[in-house]
N, C-alpha and C positions, 0 to 999 in steps of 0.2 A: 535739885530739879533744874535742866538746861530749859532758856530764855523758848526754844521751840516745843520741847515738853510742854510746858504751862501754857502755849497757843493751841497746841494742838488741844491739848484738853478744854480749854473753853471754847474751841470749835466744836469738840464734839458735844461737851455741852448746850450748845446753843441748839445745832443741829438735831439733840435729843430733844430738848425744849419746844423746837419748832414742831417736829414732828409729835411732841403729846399734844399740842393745842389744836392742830390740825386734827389728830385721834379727838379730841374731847371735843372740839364741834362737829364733828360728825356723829359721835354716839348721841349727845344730846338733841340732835334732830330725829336722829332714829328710835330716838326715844320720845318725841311727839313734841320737842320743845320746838315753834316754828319758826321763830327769831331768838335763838339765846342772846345773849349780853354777854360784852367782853369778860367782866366780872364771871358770869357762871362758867365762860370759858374756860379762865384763870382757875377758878376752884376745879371746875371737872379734871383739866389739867395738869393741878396741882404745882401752879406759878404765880408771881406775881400779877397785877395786872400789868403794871410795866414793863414787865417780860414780854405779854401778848403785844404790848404797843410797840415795843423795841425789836419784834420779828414781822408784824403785820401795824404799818400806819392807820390803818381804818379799816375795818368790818370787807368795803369791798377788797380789800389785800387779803383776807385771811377767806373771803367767797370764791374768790380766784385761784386760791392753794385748790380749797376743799372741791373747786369746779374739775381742775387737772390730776384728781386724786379719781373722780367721779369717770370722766373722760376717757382714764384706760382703765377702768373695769367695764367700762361701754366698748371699748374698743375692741377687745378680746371677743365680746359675741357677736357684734357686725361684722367683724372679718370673718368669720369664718366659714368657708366654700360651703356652697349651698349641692344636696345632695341631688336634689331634683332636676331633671334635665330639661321640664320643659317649664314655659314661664307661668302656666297655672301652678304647680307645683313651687316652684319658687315664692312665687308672691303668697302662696298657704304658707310658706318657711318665713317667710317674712314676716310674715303677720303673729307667729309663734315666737322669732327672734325677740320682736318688739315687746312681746309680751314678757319675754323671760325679762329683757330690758327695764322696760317700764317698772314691775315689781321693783326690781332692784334699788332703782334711783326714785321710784316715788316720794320716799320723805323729803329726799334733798330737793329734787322739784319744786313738790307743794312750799317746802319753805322758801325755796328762791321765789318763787311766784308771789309768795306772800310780801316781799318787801321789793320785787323788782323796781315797781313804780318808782322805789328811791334810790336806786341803784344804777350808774350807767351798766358797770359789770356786769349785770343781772342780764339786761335788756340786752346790752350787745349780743350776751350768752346766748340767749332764749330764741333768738333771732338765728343766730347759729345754727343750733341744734333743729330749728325745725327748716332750716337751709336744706345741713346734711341729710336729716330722714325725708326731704323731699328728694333731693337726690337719688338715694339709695332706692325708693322707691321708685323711680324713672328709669336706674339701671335695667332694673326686672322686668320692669314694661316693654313689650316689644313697640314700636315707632309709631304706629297708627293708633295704640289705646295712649301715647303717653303725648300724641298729637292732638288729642281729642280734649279739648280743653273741660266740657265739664265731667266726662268722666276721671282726667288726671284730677279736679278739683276733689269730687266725692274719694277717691282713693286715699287723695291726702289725708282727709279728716278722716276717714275711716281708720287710717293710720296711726293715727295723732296720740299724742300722750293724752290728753284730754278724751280724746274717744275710750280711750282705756280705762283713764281714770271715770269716767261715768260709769261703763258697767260695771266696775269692781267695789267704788265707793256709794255713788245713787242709787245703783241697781242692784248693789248686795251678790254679782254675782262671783261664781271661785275663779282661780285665775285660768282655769281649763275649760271653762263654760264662755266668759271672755272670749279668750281667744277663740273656740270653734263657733263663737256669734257674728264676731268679725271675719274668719276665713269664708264664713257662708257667705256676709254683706259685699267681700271686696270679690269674690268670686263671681256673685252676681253683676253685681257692678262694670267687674271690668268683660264681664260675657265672653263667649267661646271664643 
């Protein structure tokens, strides 16, 4: 075996490695664990811990894989051209999008949420993402409801992960009921 054989193959080794750890913390959340441990990492896994340590220095390296992992499968359904031509129509699309959204990423969410406090990663993250969904939410606004300071406020939260996550986890309701609770609130809200 030539000296670039045996690199490449521990490259692709590592590269597989990396990418189980990244797989095994993510199943483990979506499987309701809401801070795993390096350790249950490593066993979900199926590596050392020193593997985990030698691909991701600390927990927020291996949050910030599993964040850019989250990122574009968020990204594939915000982009995509809104049918509705005018901007009631839209902002109901939106309010749907977020919802398919939010399903999606809620576990990883609630467990970033749950350890932000000690994470800069987390917080820069969190900070982020309700940047962009305020954004996006402004796009579809026409000028004068997205000037109007406290209706842009109520839209936000009406928008919000957390508005989601209340009626689906406090309020027990399905994610289709959800959503046409909120199309009704931000509909009202942002008026004719």
């Amino acid at each position: 075996m030539s000296l670039s054989t045996e690199i490449d193959g521990r490259r692709r080794r590592g590269q597989d490695n990396r990418a189980r750890i990244v797989a095994a913390m993510l199943d483990l959340i979506r499987e309701g664990a809401m801070t795993p441990s390096a350790e249950q990492v490593a066993a979900r896994a199926e590596v050392g811990l020193r593997t985990v340590f030698r691909h991701f220095d600390d927990m927020d390296s291996l949050y910030r894989e599993m964040s850019g992992f989250i990122e574009a499968e968020l990204r594939a359904i915000v982009e995509r051209p809104f049918a509705a031509t005018d901007w009631q129509g839209r902002l109901a699309e939106l309010v749907e999008r977020r919802g398919e959204a939010f399903e999606r990423i809620s576990p990883f969410k609630r467990a970033s949420d749950t350890v932000r406090h000690r994470s800069r990663f987390l917080a820069g993250d969190h900070g982020k993402l309700a940047t962009a969904l305020r954004g996006l939410l402004m796009a579809v606004l026409p000028p004068e409801i997205a000037a109007d300071p406290l209706k842009l406020e109520a839209l936000d939260l009406l928008t919000s992960f957390e508005a989601w996550t209340r009626l689906r986890l406090d309020q027990g309701l399905s994610p289709d009921k959800a959503c046409e609770v909120l199309q009704s609130a931000v509909l009202k809200v942002a008026g004719p």
